[in-house]
C-alpha positions as CSV (number, residue, x, y, z in Angstrom):
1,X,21.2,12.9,13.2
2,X,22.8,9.8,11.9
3,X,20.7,7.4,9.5
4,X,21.2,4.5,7.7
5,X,20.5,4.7,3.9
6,X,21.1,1.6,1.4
7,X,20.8,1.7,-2.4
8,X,21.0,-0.8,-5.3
9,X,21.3,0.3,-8.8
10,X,18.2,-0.5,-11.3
11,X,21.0,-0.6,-13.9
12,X,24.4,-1.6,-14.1
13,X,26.0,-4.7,-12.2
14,X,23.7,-7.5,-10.8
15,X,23.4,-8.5,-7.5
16,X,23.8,-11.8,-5.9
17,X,19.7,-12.1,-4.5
18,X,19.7,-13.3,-0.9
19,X,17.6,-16.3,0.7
20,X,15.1,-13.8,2.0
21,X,13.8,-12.3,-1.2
22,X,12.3,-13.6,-4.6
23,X,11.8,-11.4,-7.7
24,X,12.2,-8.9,-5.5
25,X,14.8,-6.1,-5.8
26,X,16.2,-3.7,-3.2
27,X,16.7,0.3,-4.4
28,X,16.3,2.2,-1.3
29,X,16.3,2.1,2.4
30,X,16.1,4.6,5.3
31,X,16.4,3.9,8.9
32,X,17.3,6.5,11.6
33,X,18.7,5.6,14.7
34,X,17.8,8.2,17.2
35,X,14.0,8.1,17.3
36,X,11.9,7.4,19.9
37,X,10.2,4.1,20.1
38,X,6.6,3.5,21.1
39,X,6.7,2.2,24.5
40,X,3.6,-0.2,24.1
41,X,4.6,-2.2,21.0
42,X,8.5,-1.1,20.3
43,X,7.7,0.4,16.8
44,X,9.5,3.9,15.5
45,X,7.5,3.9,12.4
46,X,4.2,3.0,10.8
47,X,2.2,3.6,8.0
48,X,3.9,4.1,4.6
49,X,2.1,5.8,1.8
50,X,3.1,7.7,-2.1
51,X,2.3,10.3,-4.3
52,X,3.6,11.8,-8.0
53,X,3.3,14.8,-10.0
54,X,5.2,16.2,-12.4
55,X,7.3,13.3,-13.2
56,X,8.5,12.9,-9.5
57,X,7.9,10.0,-7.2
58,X,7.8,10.3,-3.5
59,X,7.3,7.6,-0.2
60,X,5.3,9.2,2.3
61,X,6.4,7.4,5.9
62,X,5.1,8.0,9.5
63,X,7.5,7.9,13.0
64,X,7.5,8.9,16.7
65,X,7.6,12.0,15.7
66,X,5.7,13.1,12.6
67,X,5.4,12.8,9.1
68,X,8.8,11.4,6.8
69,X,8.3,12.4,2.9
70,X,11.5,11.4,0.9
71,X,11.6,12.1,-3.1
72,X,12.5,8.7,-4.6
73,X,12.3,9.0,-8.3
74,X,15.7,8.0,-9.0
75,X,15.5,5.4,-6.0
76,X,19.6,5.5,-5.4
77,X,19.7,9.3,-4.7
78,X,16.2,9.2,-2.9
79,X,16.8,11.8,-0.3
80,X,14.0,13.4,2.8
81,X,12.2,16.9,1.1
82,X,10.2,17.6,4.5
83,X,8.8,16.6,7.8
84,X,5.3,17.5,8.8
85,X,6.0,17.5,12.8
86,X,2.8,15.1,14.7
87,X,0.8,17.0,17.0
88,X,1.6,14.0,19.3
89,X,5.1,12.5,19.5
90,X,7.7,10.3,21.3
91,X,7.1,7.0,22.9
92,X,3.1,6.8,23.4
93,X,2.7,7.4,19.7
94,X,2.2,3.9,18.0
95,X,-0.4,4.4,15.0
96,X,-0.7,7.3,11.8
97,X,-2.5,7.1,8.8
98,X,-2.4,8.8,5.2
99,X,-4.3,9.1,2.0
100,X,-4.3,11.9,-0.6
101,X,-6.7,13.5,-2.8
102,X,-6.3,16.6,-5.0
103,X,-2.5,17.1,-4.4
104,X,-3.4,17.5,-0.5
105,X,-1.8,14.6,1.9
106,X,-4.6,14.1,4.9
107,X,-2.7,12.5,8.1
108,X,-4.4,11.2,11.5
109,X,-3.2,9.8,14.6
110,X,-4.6,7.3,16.9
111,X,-2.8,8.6,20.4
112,X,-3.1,11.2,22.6
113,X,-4.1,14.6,21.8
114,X,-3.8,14.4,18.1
115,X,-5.1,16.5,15.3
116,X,-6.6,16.2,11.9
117,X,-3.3,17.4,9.9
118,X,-3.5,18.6,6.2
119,X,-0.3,19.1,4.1
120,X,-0.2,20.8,0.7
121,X,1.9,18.6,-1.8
122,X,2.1,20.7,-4.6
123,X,5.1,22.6,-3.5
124,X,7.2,19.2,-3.3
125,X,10.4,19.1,-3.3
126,X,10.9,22.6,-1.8
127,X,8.2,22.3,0.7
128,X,4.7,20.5,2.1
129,X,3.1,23.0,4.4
130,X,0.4,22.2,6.4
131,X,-3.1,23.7,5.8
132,X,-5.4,22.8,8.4
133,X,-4.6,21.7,11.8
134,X,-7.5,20.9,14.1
135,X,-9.0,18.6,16.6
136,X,-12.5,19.7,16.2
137,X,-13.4,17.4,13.6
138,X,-10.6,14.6,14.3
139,X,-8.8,14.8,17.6
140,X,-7.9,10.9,16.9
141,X,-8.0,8.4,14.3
142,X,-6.8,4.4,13.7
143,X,-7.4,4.5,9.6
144,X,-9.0,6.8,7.0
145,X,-9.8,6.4,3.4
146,X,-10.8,8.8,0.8
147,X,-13.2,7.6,-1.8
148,X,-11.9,10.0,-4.9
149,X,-15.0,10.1,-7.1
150,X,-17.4,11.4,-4.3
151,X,-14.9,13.6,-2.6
152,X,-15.2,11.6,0.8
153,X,-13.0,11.5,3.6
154,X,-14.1,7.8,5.7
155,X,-12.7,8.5,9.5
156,X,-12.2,4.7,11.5
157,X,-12.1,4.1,15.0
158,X,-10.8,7.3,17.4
159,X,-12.3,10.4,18.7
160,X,-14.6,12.5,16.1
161,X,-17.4,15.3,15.9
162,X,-20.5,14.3,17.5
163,X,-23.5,14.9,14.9
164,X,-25.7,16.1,18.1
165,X,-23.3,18.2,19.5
166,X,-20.4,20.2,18.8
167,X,-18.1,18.0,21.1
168,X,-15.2,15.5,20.1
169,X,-16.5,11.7,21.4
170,X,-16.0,8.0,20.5
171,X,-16.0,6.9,17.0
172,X,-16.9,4.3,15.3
173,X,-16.9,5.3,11.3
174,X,-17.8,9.1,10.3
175,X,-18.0,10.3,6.6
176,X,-16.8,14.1,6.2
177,X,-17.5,15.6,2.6
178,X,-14.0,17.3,0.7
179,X,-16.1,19.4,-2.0
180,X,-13.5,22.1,0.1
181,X,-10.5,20.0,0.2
182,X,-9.2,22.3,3.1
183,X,-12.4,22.6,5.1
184,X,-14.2,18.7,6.1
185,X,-17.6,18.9,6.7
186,X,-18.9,16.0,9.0
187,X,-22.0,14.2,6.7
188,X,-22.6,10.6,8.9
189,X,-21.3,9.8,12.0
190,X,-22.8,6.3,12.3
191,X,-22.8,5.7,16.0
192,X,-25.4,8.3,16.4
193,X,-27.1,8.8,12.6
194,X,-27.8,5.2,12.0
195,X,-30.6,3.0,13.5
196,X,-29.1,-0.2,13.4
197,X,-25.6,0.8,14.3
198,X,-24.6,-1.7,17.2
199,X,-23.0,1.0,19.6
200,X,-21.6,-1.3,22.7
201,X,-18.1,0.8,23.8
202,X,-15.8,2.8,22.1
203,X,-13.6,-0.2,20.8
204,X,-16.5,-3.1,20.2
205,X,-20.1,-3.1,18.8
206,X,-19.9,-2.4,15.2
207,X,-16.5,-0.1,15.8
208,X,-14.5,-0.4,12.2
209,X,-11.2,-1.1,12.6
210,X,-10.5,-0.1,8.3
211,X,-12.7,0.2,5.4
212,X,-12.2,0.2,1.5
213,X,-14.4,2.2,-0.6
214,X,-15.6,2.0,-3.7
215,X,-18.2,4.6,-5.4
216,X,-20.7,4.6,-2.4
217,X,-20.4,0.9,-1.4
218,X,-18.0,0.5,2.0
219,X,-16.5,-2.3,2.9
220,X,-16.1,-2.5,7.2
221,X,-13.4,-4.0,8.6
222,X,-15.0,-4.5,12.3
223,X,-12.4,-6.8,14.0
224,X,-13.9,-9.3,16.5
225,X,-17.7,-8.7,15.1
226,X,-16.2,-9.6,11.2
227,X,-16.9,-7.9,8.5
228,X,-19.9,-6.3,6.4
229,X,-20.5,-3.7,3.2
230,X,-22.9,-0.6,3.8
231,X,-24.4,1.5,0.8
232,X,-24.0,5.1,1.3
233,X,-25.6,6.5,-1.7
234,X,-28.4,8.1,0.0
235,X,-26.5,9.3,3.3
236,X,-29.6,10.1,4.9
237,X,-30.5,6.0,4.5
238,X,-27.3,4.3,4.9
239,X,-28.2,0.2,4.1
240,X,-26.3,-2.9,5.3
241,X,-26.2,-4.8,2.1
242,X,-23.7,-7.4,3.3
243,X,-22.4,-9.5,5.7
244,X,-19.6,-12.3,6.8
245,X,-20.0,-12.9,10.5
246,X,-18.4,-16.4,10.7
247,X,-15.6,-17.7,8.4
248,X,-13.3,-20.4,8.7
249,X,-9.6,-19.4,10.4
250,X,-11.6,-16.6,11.4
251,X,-9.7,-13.9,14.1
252,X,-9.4,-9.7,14.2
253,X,-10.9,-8.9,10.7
254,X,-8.4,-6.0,10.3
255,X,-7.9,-4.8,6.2
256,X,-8.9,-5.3,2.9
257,X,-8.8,-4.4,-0.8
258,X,-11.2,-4.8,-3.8
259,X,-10.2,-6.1,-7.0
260,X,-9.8,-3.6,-10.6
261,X,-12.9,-5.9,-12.1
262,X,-15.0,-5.4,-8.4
263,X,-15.3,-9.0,-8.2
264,X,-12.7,-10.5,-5.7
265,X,-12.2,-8.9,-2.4
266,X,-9.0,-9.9,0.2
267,X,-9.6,-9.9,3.7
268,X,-6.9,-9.9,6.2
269,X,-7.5,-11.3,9.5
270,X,-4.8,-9.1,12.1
271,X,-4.8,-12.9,14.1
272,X,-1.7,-14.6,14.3
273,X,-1.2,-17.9,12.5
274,X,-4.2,-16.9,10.5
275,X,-4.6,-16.9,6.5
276,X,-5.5,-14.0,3.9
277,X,-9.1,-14.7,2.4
278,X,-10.0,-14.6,-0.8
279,X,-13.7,-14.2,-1.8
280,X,-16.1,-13.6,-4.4
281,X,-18.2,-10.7,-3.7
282,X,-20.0,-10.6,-7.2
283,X,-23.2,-11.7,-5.2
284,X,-23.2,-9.8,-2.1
285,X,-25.5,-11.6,-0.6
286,X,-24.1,-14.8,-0.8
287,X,-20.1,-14.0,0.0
288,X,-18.0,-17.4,-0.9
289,X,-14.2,-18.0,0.3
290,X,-12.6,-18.8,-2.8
291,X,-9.1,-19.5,-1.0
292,X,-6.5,-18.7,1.7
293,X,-3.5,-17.8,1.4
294,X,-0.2,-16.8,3.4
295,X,3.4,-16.5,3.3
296,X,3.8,-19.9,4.6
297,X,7.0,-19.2,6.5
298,X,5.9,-19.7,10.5
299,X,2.6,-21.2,12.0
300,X,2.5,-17.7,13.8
301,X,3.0,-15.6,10.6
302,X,0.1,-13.0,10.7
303,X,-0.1,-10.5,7.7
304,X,-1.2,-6.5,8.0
305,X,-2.6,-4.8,5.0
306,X,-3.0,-5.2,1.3
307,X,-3.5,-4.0,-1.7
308,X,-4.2,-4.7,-5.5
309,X,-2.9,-3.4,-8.7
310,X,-3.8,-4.7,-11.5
311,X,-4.5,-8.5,-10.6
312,X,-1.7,-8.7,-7.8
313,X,-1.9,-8.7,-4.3
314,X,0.9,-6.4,-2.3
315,X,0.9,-7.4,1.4
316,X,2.9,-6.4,4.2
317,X,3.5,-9.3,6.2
318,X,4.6,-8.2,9.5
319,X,8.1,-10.2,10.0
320,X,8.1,-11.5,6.8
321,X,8.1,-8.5,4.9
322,X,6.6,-7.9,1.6
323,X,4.8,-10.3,-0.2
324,X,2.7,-10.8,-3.8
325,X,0.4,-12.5,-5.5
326,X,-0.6,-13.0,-9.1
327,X,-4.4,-13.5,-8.9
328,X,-4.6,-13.8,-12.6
329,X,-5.5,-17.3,-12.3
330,X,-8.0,-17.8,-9.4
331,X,-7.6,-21.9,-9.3
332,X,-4.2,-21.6,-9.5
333,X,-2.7,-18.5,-7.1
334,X,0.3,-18.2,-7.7
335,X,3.4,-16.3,-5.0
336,X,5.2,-14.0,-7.3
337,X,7.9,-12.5,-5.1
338,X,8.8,-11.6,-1.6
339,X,11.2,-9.7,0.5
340,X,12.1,-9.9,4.0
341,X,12.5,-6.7,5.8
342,X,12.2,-7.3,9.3
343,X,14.8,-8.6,11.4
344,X,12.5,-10.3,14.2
345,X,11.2,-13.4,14.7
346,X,7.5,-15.0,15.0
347,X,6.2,-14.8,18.3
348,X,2.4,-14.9,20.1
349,X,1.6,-11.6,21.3
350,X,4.1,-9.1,19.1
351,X,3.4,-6.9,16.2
352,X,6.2,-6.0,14.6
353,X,7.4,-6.1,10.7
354,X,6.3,-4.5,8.1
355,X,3.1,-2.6,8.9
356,X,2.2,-0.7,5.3
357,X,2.2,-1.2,1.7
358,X,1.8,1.2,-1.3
359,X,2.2,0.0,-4.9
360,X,0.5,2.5,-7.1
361,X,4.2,4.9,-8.1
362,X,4.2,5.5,-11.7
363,X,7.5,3.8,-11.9
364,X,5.7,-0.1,-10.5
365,X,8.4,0.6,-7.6
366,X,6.4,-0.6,-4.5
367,X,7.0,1.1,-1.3
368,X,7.6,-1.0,2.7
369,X,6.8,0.7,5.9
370,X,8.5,-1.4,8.5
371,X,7.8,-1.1,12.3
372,X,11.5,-0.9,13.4
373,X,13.6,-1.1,10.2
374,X,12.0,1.8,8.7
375,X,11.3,3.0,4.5
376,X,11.9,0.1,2.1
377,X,11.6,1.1,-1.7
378,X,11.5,-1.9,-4.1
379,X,11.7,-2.9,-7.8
380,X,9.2,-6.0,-8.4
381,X,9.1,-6.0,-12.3
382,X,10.6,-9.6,-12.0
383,X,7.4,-10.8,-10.0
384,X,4.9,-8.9,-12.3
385,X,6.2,-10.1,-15.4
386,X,6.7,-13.8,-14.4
387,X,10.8,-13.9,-15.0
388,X,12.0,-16.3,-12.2
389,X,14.8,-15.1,-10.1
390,X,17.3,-17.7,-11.5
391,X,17.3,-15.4,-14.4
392,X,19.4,-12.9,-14.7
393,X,19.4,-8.6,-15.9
394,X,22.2,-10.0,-18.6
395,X,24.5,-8.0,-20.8
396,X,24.6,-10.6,-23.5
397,X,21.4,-8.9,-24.6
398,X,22.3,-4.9,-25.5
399,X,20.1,-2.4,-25.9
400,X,21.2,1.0,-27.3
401,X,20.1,3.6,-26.7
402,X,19.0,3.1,-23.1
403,X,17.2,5.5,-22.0
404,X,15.3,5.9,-25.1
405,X,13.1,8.4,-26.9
406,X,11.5,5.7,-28.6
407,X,14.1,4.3,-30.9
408,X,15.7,1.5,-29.9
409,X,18.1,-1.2,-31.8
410,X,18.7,-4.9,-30.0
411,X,22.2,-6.9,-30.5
412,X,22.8,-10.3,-28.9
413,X,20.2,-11.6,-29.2
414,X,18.6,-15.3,-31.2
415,X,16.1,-13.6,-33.4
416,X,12.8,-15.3,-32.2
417,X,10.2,-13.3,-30.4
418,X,10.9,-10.9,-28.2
419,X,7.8,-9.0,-25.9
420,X,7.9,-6.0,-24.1
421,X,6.2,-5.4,-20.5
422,X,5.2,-2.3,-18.9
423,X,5.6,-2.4,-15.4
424,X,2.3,-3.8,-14.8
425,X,3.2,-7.0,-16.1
426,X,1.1,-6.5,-19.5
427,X,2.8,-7.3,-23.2
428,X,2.5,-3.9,-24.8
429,X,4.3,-5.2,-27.6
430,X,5.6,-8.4,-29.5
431,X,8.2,-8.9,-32.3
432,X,11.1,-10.5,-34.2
433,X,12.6,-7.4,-35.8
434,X,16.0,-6.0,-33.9
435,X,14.6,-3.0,-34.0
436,X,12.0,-1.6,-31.7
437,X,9.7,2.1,-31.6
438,X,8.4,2.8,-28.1
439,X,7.9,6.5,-29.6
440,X,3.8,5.8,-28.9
441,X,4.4,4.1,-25.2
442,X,4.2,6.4,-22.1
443,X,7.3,7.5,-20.6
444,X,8.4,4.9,-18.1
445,X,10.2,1.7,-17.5
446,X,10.0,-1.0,-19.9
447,X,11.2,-4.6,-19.6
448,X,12.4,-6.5,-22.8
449,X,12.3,-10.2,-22.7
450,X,13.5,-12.4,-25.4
451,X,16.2,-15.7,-26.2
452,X,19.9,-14.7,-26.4
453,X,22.3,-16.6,-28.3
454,X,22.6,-19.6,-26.3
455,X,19.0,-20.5,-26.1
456,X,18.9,-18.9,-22.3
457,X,15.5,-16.6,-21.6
458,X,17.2,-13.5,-20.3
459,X,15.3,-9.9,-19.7
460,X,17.0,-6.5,-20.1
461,X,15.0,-3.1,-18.4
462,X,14.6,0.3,-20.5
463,X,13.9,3.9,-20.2
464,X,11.3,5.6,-22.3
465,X,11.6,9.5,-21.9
């Protein structure tokens, strides 16, 4: 099978950075030419997720056909370890899903005949066998999330166990317990458990399109009918505890993602020409817009999911790519990088672009699904850490030994202060000595800004190991 597969170096010569990206770097990308493509919307792949253990990094990437896992710790020799085969494949599969928990990869499908599909990770690279593989929990699925801390597996939209009969039937949201990672055990199926669940069809009422969860607060995605947070704590007496029914630019309330300090929540409205929202949620009862924002780039630009680390926002932005935010700062949002993957233009009626976005790799390296151009894998340190694109990786500044065990010396450079970043943007350390100890630091990558001797702000990255 022939594939396309395109690397830049994290270290050694710079690039020249194209129109279509900001503080965004390219280290990886995979696109194979001889898969099906969905016949409905004329997308080959989907979702995009990750995983890491024992120092490795690997994208997670679904297709036509099945399940893509590709180990990309050093991102220029990332390479494909396995492929978990769909129960459903070729050109009426459009949707799959992912999340992990306990070194177990949970995958769903939204088409056809599909299965409830559970891959053991811990065996990567060599292998990621699967260990369940039924429809009589999940025959069909649009999105699923795991909430970690109460060992729940959240089911959206498809074709689920009935909790009043041992058949498969319309879903709306069901919560399955993983005290036995292997073995689900259906807890809530709310179309049938819940009082006040507005059942109208399969695909309207109070059907949730995507949730985010948090401890035992949910927060429903419901498209057309908006969006609203339900208290599962006592499962047996599930509570609506908020609501937003009517919002300005308001369309198919699609996605969102909770802030680290549980305060801020963005909302993404699957509508074209419509904005990302972002509200305060600190008073559930009374949840206020704070701002919009978008990539600016078409009146028909239309963004897909999103996610935050640390106080950015990671979207994927359809056919403008990969975007983020810096949220630091709520009066003052600021777009800290972006990178266009997609190849197609705006247009009314077409979903195509990137579809998925996963930023939580140990190394900061954020990962693209796109709908036709496949696995992106990305270095952003240069949006995280503030350093405009005008300013380059540059030699003038030497660092030796790099990569480091801890000990590291610093020539060419003025002699004022010089910080250190982690890839999450945060100054782990701050001096004026040419010598640097990262000995205490985690291993990782580091990024070293300082003055060189011209006056010029440059930036230089480093291995701790």
């Amino acid at each position: 099978m022939k594939a396309i597969l395109s690397t830049l170096l994290l270290f050694g010569a710079c690039a020249v950075q194209a129109q279509d990206s900001l503080n965004v770097k390219l280290l990886f990308h995979w696109q194979e030419d001889t898969l099906p493509t969905s016949s409905a919307i004329d997308n080959v792949y989907n979702e995009v997720w990750g995983y890491a253990r024992d120092g490795r990094e690997y994208a997670i990437i679904g297709s036509t056909i099945g399940t893509h896992i590709f180990d990309v710790t050093d991102p220029k020799n990332s390479h494909e370890v396995a492929m978990v085969p769909g129960a459903v494949q070729g050109n009426s599969l459009i949707h799959r899903d992912y999340h992990d928990y306990d070194d177990y990869l949970y995958i769903v499908a939204d088409e056809g005949l599909s299965t409830l599909q559970i891959v053991d990770l811990m065996l990567l690279p060599d292998s990621a066998p699967i260990v369940y593989d039924s429809d009589s929990l999940v025959r069909t699925s649009h999105n699923i999330f795991i909430e970690r801390e109460t060992k729940r597996l959240y089911v959206c939209g498809g074709a689920v166990l009935s909790s009043i009969g041992p058949v498969v039937t319309a879903n709306h949201l069901s919560v399955f317990s993983l005290a036995n990672p292997i073995l689900p055990e259906l807890m809530v199926n709310c179309r049938f458990d819940l009082s006040f669940w507005n059942y109208v069809s399969a695909i309207s009422g109070d059907y949730i399109h995507d949730i985010y969860v948090k401890n035992d607060t949910a927060y429903c995605h419901a498209g057309e009918t908006g969006f609203f947070i339900l208290d599962f704590s006592d499962t047996g007496n599930v509570q609506k505890i908020g609501s937003l029914d009517v919002y300005p630019q308001q369309g198919y309330n699609h996605s969102g993602w909770l802030s680290p300090n549980r305060k801020v929540y963005a909302m993404s409205d699957e509508t074209w020409g419509m904005d990302i929202k972002i509200m305060d949620i600190s008073d559930l009862g009374n949840i206020m817009i704070l701002d919009t924002i978008g990539s600016e780039e078409h009146p028909l630009a239309m963004s897909h999911n999103l996610i935050f680390r640390d106080n950015f926002l990671y979207i994927s932005h359809f056919v403008d790519g990969l975007y983020i935010y810096d949220l630091t700062n709520l009066d003052s949002i600021r777009l800290a990088g972006y990178y266009d993957t997609s190849t197609r233009l705006h247009e009314q009626g077409k979903w195509e672009g990137a579809w998925g976005v996963y930023p939580f790799l140990p190394s900061g390296n954020v990962l693209i699904s796109d709908m036709q151009t496949g696995l992106w894998v990305f270095d952003v340190s240069d949006a995280i850490t503030g350093i405009p694109s005008s300013i380059s990786v540059s030699d003038q500044l030497c660092l030796y030994p790099n990569p480091t065990k801890g000990s590291l010396e610093v020539e060419g450079w003025k002699g004022s202060e010089m910080m250190v970043y982690d890839v999450y943007g945060k100054i782990v350390q701050t001096t004026t000595s040419s010598h640097l100890d990262l000995s205490s630091f985690s291993n990782g990558v580091y990024l070293i800004k300082g003055i060189n001797k011209e006056g010029r702000p440059i930036a230089r990255k480093v291995i701790k190991y």
